[in-house]
C-alpha positions, 0 to 999 in steps of 0.5 A: 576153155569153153564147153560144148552146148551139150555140156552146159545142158546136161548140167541144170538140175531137174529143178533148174529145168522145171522153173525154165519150163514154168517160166516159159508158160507163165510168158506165154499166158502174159507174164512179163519176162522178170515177173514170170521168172519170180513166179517161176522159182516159188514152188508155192505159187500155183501155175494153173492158177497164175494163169487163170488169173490172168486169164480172167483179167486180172492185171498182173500187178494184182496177179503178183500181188495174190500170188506172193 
């Protein structure tokens, strides 16, 4: 038996949620899809400054780098 769309949404966390919406802005700021998701899920990595670096031209490796 498969659930409804809705169903399946209604059971992510707030947490789940917060990560998908921060891995979503770290894609659009430049991230690559797997390194925006590792970001995305340390809550000690600063997104304002995720992006600034990348931002400012800082390529991402090195991005990665400073930020894990």
């Amino acid at each position: 038996m498969t659930m409804p769309t809705a169903d399946l949404t209604t059971q992510l966390t707030e947490q789940e949620l917060v990560e998908r919406w921060r891995a979503e802005e770290l894609e659009r700021a430049g991230y690559d899809p797997s390194a925006a998701a590792v970001l995305a899920a340390s809550s000690s990595v600063d997104l304002h400054r995720a992006v600034d670096l990348l931002e400012r031209g800082c390529p991402q490796a090195v991005a990665l780098q400073i930020l894990l």
